[in-house]
Biopython code that builds the backbone (N, CA, C, O; Angstrom):
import numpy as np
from Bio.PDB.StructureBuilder import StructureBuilder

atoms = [
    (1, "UNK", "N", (0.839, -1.176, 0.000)),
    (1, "UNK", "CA", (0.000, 0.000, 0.000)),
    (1, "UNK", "C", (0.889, 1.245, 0.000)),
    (1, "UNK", "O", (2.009, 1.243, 0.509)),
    (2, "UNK", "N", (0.356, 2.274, -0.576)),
    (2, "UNK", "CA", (1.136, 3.682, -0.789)),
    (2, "UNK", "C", (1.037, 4.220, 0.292)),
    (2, "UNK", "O", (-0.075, 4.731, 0.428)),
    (3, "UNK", "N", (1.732, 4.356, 1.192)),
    (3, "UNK", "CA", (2.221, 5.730, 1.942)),
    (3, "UNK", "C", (1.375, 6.548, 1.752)),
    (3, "UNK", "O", (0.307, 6.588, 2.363)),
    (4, "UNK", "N", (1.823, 7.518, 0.653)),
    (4, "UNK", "CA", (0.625, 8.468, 0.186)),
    (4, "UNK", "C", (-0.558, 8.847, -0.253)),
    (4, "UNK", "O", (-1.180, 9.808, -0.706)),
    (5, "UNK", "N", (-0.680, 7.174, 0.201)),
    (5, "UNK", "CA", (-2.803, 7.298, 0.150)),
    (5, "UNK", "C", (-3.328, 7.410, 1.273)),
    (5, "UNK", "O", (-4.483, 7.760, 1.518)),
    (6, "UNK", "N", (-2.212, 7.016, 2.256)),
    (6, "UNK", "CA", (-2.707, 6.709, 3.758)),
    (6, "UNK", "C", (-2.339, 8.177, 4.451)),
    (6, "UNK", "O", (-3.127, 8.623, 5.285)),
    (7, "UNK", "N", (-1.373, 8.781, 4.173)),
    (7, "UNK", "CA", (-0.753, 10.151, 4.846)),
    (7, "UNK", "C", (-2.107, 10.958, 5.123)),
    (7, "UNK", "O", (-2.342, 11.372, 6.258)),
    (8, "UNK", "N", (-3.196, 11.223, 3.817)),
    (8, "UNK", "CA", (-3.963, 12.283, 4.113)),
    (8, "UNK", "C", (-5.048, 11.650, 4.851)),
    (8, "UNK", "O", (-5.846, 12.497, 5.253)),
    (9, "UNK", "N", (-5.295, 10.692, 5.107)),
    (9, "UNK", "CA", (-5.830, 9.507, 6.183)),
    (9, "UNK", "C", (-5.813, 10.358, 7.730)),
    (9, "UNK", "O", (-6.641, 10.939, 8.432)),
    (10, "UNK", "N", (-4.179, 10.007, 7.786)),
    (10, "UNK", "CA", (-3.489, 10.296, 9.236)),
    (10, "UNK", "C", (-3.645, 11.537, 9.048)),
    (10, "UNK", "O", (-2.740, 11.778, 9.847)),
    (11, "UNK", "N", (-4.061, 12.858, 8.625)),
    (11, "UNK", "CA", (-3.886, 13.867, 8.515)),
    (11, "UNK", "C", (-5.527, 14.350, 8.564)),
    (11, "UNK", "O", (-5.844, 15.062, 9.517)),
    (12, "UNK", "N", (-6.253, 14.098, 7.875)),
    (12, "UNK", "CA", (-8.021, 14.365, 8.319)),
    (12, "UNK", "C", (-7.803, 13.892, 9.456)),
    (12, "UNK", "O", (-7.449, 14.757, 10.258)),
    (13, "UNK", "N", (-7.891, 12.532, 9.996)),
    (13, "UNK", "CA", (-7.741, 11.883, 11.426)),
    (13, "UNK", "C", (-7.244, 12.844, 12.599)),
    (13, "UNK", "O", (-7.701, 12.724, 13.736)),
    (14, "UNK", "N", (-6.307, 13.783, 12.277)),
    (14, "UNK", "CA", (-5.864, 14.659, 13.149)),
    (14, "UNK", "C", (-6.751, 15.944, 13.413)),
    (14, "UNK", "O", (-7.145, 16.380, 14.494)),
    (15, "UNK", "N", (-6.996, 16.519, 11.908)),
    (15, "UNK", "CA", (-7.800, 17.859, 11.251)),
    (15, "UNK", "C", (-9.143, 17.507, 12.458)),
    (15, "UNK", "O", (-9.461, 18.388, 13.256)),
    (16, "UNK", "N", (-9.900, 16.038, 12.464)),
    (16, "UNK", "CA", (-10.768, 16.114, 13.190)),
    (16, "UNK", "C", (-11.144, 16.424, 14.419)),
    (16, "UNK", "O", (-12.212, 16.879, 14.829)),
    (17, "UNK", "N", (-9.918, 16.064, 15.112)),
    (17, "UNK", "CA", (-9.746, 16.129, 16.385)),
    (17, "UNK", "C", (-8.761, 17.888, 16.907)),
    (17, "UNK", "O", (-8.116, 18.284, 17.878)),
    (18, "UNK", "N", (-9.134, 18.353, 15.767)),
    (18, "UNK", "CA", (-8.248, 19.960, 16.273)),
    (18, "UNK", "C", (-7.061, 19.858, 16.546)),
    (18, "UNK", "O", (-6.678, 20.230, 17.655)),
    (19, "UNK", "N", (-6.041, 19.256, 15.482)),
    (19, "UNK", "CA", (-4.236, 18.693, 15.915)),
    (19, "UNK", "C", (-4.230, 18.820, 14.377)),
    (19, "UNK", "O", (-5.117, 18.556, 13.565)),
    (20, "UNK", "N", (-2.968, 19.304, 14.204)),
    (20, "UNK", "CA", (-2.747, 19.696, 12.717)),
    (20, "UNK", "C", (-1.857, 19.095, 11.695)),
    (20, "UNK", "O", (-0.900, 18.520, 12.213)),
    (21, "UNK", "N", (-1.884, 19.048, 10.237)),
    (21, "UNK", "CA", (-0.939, 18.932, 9.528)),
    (21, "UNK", "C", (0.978, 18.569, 10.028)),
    (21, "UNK", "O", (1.735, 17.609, 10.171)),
    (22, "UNK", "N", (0.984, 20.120, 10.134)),
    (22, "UNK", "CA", (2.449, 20.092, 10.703)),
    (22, "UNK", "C", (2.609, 19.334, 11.633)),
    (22, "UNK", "O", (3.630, 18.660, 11.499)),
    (23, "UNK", "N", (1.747, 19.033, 13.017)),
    (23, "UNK", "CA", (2.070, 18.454, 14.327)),
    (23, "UNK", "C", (2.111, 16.522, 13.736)),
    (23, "UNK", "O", (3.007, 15.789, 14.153)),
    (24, "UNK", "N", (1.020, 15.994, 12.771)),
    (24, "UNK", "CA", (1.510, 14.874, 11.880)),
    (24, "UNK", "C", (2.631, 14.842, 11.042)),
    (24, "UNK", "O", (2.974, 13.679, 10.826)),
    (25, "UNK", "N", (3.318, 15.661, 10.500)),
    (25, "UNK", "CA", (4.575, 15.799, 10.005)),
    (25, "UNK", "C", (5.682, 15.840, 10.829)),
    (25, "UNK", "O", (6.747, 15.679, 10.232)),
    (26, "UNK", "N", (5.758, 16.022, 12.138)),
    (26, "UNK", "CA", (6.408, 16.062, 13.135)),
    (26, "UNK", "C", (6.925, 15.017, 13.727)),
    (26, "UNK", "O", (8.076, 14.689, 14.016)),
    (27, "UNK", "N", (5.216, 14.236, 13.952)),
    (27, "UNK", "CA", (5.395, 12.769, 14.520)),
    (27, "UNK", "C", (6.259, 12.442, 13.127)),
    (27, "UNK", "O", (7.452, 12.735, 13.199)),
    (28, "UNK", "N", (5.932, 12.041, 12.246)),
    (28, "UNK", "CA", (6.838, 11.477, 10.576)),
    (28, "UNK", "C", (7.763, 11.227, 11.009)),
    (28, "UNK", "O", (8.249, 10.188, 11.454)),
    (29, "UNK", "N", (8.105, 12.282, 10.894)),
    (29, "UNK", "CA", (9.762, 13.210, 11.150)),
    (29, "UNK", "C", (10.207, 12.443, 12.247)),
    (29, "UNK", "O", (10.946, 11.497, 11.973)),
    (30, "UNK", "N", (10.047, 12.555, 12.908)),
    (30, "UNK", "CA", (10.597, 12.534, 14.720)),
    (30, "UNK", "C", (10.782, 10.708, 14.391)),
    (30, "UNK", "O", (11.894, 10.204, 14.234)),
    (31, "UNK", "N", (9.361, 9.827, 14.327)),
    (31, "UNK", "CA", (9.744, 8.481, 13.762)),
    (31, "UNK", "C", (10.620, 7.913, 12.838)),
    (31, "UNK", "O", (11.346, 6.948, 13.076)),
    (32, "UNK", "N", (10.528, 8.667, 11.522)),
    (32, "UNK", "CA", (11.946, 7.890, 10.558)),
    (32, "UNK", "C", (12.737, 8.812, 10.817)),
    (32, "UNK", "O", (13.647, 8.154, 11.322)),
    (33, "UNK", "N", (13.177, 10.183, 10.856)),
    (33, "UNK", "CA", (14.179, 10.887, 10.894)),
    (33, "UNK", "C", (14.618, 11.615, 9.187)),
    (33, "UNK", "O", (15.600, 11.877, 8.492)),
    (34, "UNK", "N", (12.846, 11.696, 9.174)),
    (34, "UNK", "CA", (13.004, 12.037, 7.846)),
    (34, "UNK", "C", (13.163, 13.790, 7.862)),
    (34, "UNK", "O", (12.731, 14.351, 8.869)),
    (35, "UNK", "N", (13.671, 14.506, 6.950)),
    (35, "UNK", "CA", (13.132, 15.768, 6.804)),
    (35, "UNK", "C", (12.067, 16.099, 6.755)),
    (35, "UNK", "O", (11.291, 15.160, 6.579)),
    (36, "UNK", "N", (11.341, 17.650, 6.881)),
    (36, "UNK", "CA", (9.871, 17.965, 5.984)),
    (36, "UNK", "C", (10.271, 17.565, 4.328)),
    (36, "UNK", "O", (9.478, 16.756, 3.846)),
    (37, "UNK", "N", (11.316, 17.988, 3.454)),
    (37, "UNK", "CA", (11.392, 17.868, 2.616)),
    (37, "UNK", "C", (11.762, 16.231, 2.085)),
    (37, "UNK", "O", (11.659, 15.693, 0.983)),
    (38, "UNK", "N", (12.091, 15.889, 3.009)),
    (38, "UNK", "CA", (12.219, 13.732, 2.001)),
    (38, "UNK", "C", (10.616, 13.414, 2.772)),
    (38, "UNK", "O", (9.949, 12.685, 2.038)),
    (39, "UNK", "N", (9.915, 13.782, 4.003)),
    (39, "UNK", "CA", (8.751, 13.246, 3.867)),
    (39, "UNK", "C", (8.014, 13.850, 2.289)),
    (39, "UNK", "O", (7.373, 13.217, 1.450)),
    (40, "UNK", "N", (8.282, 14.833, 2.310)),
    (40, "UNK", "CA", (7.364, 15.195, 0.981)),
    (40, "UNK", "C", (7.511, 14.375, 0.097)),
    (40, "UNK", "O", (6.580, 13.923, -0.570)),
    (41, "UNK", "N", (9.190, 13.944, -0.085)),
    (41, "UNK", "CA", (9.101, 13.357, -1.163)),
    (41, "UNK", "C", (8.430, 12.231, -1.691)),
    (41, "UNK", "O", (7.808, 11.762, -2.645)),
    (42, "UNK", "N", (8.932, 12.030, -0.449)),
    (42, "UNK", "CA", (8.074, 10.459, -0.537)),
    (42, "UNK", "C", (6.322, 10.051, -0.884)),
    (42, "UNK", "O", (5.776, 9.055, -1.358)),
    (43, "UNK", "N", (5.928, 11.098, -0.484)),
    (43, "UNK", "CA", (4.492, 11.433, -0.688)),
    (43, "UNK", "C", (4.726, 11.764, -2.294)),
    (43, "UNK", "O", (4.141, 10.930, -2.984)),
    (44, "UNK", "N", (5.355, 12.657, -2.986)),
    (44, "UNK", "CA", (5.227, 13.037, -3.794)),
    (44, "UNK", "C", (5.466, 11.577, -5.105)),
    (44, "UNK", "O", (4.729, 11.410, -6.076)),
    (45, "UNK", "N", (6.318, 10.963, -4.851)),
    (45, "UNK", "CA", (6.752, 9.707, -5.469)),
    (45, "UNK", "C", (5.742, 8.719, -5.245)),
    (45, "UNK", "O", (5.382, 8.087, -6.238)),
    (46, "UNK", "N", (5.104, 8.406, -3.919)),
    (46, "UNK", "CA", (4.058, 7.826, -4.078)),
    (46, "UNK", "C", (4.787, 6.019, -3.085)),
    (46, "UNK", "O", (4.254, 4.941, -2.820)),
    (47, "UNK", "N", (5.522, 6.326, -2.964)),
    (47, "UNK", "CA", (6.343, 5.273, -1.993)),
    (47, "UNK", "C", (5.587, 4.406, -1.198)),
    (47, "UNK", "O", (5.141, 4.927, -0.176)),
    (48, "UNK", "N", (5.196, 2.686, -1.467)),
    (48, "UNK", "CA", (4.762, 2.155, -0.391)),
    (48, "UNK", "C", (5.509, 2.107, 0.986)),
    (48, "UNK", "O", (6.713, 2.291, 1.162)),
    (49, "UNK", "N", (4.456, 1.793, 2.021)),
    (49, "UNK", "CA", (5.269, 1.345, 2.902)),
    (49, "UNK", "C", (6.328, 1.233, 3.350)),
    (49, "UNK", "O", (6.933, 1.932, 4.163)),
    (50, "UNK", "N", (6.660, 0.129, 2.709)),
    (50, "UNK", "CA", (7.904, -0.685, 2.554)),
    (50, "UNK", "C", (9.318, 0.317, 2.719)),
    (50, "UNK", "O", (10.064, 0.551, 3.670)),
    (51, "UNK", "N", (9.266, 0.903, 0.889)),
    (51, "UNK", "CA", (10.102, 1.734, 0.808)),
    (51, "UNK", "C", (10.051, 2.829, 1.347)),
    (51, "UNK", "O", (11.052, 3.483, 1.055)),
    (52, "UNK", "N", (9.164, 3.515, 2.191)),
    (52, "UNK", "CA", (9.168, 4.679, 3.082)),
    (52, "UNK", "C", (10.249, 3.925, 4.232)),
    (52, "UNK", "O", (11.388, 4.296, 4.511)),
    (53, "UNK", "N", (9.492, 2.751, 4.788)),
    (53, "UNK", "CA", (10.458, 2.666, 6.206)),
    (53, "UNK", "C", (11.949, 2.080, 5.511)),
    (53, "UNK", "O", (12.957, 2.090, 6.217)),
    (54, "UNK", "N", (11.991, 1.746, 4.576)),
    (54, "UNK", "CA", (13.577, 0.820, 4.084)),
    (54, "UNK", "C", (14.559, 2.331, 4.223)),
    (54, "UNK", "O", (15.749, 2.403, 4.530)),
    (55, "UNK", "N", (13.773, 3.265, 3.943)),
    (55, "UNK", "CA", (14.388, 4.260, 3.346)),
    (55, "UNK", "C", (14.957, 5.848, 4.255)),
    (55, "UNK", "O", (15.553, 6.888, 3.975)),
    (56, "UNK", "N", (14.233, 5.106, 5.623)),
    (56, "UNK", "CA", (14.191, 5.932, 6.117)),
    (56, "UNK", "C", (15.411, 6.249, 6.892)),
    (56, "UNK", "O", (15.857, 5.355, 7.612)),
    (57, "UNK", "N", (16.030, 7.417, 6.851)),
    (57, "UNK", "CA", (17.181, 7.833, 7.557)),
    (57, "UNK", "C", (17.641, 7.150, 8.481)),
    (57, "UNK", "O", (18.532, 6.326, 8.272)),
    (58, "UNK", "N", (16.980, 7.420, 10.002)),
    (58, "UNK", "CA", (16.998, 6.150, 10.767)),
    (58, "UNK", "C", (15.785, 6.414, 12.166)),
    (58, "UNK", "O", (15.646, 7.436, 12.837)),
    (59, "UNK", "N", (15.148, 5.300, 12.257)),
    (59, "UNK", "CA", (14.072, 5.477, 12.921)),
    (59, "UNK", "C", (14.461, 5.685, 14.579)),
    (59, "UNK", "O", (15.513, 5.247, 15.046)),
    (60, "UNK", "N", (13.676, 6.253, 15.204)),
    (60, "UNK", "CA", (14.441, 6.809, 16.554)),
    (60, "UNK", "C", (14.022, 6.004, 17.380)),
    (60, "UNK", "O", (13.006, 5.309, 17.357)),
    (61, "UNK", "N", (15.089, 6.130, 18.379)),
    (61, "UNK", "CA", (15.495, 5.155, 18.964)),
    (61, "UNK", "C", (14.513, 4.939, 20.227)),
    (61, "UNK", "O", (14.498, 3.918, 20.915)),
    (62, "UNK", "N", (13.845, 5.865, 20.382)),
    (62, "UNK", "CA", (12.765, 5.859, 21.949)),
    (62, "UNK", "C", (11.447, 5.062, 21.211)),
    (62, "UNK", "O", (10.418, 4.966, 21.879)),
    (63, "UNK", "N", (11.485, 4.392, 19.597)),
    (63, "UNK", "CA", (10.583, 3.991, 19.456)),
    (63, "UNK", "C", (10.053, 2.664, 20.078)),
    (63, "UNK", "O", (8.954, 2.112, 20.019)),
    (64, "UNK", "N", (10.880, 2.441, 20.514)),
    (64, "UNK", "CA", (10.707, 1.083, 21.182)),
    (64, "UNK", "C", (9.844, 1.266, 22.757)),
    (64, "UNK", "O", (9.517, 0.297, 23.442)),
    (65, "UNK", "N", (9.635, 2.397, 23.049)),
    (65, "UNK", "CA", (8.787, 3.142, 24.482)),
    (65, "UNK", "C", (7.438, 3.202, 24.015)),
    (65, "UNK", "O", (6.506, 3.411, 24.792)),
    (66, "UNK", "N", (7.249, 2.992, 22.510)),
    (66, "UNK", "CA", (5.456, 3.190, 22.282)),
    (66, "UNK", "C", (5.270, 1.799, 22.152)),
    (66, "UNK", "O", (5.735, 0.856, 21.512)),
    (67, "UNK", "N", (4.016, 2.138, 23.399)),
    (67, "UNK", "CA", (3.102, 0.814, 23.987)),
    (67, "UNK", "C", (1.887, 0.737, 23.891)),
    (67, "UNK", "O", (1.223, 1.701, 24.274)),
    (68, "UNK", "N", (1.426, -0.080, 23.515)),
    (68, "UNK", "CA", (-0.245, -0.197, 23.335)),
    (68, "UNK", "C", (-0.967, -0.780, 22.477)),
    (68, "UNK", "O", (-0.236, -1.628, 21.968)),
    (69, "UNK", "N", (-2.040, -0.831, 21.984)),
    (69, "UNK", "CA", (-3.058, -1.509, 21.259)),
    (69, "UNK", "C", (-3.481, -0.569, 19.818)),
    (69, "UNK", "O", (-4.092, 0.486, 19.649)),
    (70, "UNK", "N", (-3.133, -1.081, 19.347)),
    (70, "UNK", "CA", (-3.837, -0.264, 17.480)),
    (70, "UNK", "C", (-4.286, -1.454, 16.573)),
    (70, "UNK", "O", (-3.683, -2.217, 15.818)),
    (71, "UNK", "N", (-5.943, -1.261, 17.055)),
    (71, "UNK", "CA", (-6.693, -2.629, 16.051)),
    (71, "UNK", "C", (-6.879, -3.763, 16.570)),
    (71, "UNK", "O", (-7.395, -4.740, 16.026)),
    (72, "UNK", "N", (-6.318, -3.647, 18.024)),
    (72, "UNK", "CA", (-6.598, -5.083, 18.745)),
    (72, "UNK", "C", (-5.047, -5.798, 18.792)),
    (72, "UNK", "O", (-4.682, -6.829, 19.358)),
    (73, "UNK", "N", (-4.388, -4.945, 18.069)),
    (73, "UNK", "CA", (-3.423, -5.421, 18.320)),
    (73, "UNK", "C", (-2.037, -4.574, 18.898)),
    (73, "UNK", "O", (-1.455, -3.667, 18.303)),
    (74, "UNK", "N", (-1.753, -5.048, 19.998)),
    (74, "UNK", "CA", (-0.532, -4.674, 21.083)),
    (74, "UNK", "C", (0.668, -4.907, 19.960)),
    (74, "UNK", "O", (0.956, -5.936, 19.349)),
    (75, "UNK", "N", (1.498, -3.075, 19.884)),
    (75, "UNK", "CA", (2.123, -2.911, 19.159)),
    (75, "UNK", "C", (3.586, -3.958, 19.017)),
    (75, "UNK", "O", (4.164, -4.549, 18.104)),
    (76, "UNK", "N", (3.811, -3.724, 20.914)),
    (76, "UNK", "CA", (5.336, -4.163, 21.501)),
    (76, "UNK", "C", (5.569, -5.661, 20.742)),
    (76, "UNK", "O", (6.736, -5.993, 20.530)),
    (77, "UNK", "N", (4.327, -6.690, 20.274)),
    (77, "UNK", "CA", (4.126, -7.943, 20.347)),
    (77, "UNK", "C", (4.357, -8.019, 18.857)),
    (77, "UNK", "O", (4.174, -9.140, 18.382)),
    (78, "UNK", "N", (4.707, -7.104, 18.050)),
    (78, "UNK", "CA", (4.369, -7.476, 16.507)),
    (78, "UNK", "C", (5.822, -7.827, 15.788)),
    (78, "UNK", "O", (6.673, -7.001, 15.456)),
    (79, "UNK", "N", (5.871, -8.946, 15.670)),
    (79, "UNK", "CA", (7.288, -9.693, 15.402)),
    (79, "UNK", "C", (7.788, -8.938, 13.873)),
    (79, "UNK", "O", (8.940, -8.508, 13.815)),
    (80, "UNK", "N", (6.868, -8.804, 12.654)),
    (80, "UNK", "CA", (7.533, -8.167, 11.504)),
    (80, "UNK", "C", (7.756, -7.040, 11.862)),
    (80, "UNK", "O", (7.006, -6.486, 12.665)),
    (81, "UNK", "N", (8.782, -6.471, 11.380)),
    (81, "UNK", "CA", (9.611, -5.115, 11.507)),
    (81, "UNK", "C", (9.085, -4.424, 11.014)),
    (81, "UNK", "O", (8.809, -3.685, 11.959)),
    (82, "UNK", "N", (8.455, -3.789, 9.805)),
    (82, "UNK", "CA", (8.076, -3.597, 8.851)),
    (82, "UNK", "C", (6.077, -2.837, 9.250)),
    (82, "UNK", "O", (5.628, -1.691, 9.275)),
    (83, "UNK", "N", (5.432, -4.253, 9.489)),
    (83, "UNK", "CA", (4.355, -3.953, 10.476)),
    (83, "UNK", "C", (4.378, -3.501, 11.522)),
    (83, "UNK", "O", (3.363, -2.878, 11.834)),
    (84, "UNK", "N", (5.541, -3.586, 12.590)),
    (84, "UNK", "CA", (5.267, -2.314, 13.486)),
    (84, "UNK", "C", (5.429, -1.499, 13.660)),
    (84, "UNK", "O", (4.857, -0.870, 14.551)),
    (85, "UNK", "N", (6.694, -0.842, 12.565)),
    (85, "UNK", "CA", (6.929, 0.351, 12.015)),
    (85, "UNK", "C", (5.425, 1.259, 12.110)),
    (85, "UNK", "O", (5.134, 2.331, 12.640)),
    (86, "UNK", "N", (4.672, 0.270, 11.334)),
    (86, "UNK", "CA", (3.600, 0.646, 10.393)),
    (86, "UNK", "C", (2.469, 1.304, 11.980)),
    (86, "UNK", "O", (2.182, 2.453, 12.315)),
    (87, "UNK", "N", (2.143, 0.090, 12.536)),
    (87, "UNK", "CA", (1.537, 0.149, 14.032)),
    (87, "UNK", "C", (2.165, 1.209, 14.854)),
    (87, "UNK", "O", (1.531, 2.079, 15.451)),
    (88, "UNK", "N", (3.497, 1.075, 14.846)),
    (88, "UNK", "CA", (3.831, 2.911, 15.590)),
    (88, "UNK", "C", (3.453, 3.696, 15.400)),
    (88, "UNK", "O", (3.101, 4.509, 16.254)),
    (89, "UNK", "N", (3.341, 3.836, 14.185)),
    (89, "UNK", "CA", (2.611, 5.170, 13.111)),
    (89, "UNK", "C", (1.519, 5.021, 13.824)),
    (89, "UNK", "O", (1.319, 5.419, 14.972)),
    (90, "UNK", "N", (0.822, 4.447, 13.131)),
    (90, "UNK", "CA", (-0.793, 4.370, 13.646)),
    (90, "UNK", "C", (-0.914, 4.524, 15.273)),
    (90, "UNK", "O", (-1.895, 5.255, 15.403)),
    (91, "UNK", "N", (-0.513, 4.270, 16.335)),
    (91, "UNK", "CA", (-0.225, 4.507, 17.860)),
    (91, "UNK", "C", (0.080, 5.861, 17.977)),
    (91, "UNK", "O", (-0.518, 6.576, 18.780)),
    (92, "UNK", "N", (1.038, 6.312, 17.178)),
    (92, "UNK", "CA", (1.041, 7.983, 17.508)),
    (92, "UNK", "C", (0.326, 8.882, 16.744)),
    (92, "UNK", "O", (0.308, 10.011, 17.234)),
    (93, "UNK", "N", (-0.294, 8.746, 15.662)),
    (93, "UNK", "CA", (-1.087, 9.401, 15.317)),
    (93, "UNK", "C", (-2.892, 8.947, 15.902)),
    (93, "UNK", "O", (-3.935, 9.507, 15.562)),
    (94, "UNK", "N", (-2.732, 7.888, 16.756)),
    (94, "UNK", "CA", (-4.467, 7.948, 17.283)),
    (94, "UNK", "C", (-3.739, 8.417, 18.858)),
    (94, "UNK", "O", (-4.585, 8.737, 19.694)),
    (95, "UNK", "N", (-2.850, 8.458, 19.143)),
    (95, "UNK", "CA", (-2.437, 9.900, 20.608)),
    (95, "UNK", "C", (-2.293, 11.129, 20.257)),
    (95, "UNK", "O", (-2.122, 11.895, 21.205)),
    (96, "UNK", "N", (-2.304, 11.641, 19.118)),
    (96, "UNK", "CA", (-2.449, 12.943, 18.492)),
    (96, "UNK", "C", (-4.070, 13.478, 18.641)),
    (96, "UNK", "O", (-4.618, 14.325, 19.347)),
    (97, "UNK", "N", (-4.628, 12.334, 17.387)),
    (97, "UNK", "CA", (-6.263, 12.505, 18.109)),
    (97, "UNK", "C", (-7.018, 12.452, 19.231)),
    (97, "UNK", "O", (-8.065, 13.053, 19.471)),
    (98, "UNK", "N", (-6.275, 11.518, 20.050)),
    (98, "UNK", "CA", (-6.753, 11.350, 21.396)),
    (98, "UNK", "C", (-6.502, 12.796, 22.069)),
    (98, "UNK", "O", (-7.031, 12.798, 23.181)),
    (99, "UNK", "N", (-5.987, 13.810, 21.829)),
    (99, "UNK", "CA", (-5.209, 14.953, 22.441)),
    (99, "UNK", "C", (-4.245, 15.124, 23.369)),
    (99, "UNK", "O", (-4.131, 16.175, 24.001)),
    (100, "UNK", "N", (-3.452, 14.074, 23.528)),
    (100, "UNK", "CA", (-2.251, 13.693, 23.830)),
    (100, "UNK", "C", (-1.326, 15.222, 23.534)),
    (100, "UNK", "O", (-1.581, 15.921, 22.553)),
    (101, "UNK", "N", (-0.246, 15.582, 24.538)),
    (101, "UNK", "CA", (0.337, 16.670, 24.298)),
    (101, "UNK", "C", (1.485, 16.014, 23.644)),
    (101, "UNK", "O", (1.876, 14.926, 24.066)),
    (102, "UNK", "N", (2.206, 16.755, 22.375)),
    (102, "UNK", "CA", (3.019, 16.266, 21.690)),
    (102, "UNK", "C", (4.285, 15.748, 22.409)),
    (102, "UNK", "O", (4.848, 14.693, 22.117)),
    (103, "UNK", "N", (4.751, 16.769, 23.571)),
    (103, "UNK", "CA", (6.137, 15.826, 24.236)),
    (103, "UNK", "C", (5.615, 15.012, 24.741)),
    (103, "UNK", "O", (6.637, 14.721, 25.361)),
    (104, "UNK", "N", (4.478, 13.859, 25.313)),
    (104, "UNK", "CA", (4.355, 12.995, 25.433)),
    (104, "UNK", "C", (4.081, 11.902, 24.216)),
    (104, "UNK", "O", (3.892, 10.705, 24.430)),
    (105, "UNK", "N", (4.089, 12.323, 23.314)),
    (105, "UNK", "CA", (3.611, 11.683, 22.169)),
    (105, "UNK", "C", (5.262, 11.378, 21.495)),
    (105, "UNK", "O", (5.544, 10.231, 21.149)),
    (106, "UNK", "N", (5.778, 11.949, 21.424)),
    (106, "UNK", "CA", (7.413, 12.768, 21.238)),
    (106, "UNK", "C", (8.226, 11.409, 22.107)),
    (106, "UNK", "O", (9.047, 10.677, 21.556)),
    (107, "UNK", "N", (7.893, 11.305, 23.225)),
    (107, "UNK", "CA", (8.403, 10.493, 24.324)),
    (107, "UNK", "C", (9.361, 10.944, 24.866)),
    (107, "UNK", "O", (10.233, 10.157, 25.233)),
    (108, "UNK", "N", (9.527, 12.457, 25.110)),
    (108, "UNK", "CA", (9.855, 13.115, 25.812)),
    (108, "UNK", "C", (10.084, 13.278, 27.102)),
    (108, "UNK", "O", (10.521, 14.350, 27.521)),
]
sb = StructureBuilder()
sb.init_structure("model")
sb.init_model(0)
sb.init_chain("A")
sb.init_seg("    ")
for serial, (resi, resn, name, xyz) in enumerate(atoms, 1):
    if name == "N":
        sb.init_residue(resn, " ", resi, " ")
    sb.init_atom(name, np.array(xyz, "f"), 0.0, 1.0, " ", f" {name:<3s}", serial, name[0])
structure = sb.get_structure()
């Protein structure tokens, strides 16, 4: 699946809950260690998954501190690399909506 079908996903998802654009570009960022400008790109290219996280600078290191359930399923427990990349994402962007303050979201 494209990355960039799902981005404006995670991004209404936020818009709804009064948390913005930039503050989802942040989380991005802060997770692969991408720029604003290589997340764009990647959106702009159209990059699944895959090659978003293969590609990514390097994913930070406190990611291993996000804990919890996205879909029924408990992130810490998800043996492919790849899928919980994916499940982090999704964990910090439904604590964005939840209204979670970003340095806790940050893991600050």
């Amino acid at each position: 699946m494209a990355f960039a079908k799902v981005y404006p996903m995670y991004v209404q998802k936020a818009e709804r809950k009064n948390r913005t654009k930039a503050e989802v570009d942040q989380i991005i960022c802060w997770l692969t260690g991408y720029s604003q400008a290589g997340l764009e790109q990647h959106i702009a290219l159209q990059h699944d998954f895959a090659t978003f996280f293969a590609q990514a600078p390097a994913m930070n290191p406190n990611c291993s501190l996000i804990k919890g359930v996205v879909c029924g399923v408990r992130v810490e427990e998800v043996a492919d690399p790849l899928m919980r990349n994916i499940r982090y994402l999704d964990k910090l962007i439904d604590e964005l909506a939840k209204g979670k303050a970003m340095a806790k979201i940050l893991r600050q």
